[in-house]
Each structure stands twice: as structure tokens, then as C-alpha cells.
C-alpha positions in Angstrom: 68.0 89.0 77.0 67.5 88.3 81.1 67.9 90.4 83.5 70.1 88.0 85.4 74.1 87.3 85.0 76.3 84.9 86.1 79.6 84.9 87.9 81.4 83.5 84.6 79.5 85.0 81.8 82.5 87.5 81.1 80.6 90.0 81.0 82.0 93.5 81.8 85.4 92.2 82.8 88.6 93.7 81.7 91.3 91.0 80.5 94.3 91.4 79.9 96.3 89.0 78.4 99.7 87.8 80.1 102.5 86.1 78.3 103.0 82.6 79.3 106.3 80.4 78.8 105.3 79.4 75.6 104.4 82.4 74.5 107.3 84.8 75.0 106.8 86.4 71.9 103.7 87.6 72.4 103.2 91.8 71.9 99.9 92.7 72.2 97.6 95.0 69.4 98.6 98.2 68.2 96.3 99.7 71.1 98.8 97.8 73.5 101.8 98.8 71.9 100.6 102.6 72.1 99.2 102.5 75.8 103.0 101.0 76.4 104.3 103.8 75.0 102.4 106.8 76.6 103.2 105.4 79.6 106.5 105.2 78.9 106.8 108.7 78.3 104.5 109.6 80.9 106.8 108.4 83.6 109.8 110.2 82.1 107.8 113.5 82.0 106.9 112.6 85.6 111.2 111.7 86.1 111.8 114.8 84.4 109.9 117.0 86.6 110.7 115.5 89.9 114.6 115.6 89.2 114.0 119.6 88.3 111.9 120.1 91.5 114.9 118.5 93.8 117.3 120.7 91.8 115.1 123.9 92.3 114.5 122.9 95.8 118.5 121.8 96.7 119.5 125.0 95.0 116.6 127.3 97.0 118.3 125.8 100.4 121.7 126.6 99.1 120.7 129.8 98.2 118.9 130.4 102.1 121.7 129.2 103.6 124.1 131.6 101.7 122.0 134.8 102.9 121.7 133.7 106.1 125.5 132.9 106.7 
């Protein structure tokens, strides 16, 4: 093995496959699929908590504006 590499040797590099118009179908691995779905969920825990944090927020300035009027 040399110590030397070239631009194109593909080595180290991350690909990810893209669908293309002919292939629509096309689903990935089962490591795809399951990287799909944890970020799925990962944005809804992340939905979840910023929707509770407006309504503890909304409901903190309601509640400073009640003592205050």
C-alpha cells in the first residue's frame, strides 16, 4: 500500500445515494430506513418541546400581566 492517494480513489468519502427519475422506487438499506425514522421522531420530540415551551412561556406572560394589572 502507498502512502499517496488520489483525488478519485473514493477513499474516505461518504455517499449517499440519490434517487434519480428512473429510479423512483428506490428505499435505501434497512440502516437508511432506521436513520429515516429516528430522525423523524427526533424532530417531533424537538416540535413537541418547542410548542410546550411557547405555551409555558405565553402562559408565564399572561400570568405577569394578571399580577401586575
Amino acid at each position: 500500500m502507498s502512502g499517496t492517494s488520489t483525488d478519485n480513489d473514493g477513499q474516505g468519502m461518504i455517499v449517499n445515494p440519490k434517487p434519480t427519475a428512473d429510479n423512483q422506487d428506490w428505499d435505501g438499506d434497512d440502516a437508511d430506513r432506521a436513520d429515516r425514522l429516528r430522525f423523524e421522531e427526533e424532530q417531533a420530540m424537538i416540535r413537541e418541546q418547542s410548542e410546550a415551551r411557547a405555551a409555558a412561556k405565553a402562559a408565564a406572560e399572561a400570568e405577569q400581566k394578571k399580577a401586575s394589572a
